[in-house]
C-alpha positions as semicolon CSV with decimal commas, in nm:
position;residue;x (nm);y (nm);z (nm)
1;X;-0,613;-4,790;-9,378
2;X;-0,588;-4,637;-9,020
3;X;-0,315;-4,397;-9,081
4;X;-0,252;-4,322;-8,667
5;X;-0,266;-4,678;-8,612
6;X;0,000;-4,767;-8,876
7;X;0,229;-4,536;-8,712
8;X;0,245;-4,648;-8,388
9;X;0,289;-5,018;-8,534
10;X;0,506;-5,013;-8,848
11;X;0,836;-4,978;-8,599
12;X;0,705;-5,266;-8,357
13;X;0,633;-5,449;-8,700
14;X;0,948;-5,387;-8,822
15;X;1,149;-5,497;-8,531
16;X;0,937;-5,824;-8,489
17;X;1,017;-5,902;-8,884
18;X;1,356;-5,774;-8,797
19;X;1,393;-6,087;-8,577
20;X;1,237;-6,387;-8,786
21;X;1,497;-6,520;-9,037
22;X;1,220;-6,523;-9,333
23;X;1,142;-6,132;-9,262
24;X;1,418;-5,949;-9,268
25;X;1,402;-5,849;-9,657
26;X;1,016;-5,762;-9,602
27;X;1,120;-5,516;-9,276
28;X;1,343;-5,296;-9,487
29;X;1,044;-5,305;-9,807
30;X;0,800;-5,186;-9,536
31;X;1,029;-4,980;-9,352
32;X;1,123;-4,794;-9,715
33;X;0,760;-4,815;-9,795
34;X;0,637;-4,655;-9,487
35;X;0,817;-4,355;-9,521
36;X;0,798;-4,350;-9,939
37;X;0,413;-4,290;-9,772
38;X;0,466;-4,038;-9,539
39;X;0,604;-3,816;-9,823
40;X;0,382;-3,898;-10,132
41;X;0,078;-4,033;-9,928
42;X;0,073;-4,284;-10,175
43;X;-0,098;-4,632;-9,921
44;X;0,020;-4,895;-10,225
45;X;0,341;-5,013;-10,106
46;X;0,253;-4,950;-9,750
47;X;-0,080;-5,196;-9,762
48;X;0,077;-5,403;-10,003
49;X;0,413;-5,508;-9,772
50;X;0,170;-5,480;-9,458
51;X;-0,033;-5,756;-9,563
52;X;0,282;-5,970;-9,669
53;X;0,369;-5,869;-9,319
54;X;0,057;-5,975;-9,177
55;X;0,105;-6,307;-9,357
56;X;0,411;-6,353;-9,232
57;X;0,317;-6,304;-8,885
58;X;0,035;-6,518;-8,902
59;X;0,237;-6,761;-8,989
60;X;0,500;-6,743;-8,749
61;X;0,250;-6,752;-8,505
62;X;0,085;-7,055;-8,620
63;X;0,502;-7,183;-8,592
64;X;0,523;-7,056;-8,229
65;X;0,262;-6,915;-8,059
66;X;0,501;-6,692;-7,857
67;X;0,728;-6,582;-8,139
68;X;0,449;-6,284;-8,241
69;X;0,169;-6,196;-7,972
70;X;-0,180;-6,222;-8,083
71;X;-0,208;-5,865;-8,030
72;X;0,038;-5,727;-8,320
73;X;-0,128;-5,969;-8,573
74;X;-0,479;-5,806;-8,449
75;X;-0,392;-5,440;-8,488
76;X;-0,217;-5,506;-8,786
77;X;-0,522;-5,637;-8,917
78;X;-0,781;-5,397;-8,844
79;X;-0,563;-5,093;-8,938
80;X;-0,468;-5,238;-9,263
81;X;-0,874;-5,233;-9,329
C-alpha cells in the first residue's frame, strides 16, 4: 500500500463514489476508514473499502466509460498493491 499515493486519491475517490448512486455508503466507510488510518496506522479498513472501491469503479466504468476515467481506476490499483 502506497501510503503518499492514497492520500492524494482517497478525496478524488471519495467524491467520484460520492456521485454514483451505488457508492455513496462505501465513500463515508472509506472516508471514516481513511482517517481511522491516519491515527492508528492500522491499512485493514483502508485496503479493505479501497478495493470495494476499486470494484465499484471498475464497474461503473464498464457501465459508462466516462462516468470514472481510466486513470483513477489505475492509480487506485497500483497504490492499493
Amino acid at each position: 500500500m502506497q501510503v503518499d499515493k492514497l492520500e492524494k486519491l482517497i478525496p478524488e475517490v471519495v467524491q467520484k463514489l460520492s456521485k454514483l448512486k451505488s457508492g455513496e455508503t462505501l465513500s463515508e466507510e472509506l472516508t471514516w476508514c481513511w482517517g481511522s488510518f491516519q491515527n492508528d496506522n492500522n491499512p485493514v479498513g483502508v485496503i479493505e473499502k479501497g478495493q470495494a472501491a476499486l470494484e465499484l469503479l471498475k464497474e461503473a466504468r464498464e457501465k459508462n466509460s466516462k462516468a470514472v476515467s481510466k486513470k483513477l481506476v489505475e492509480s487506485l490499483e497500483k497504490a492499493l498493491n
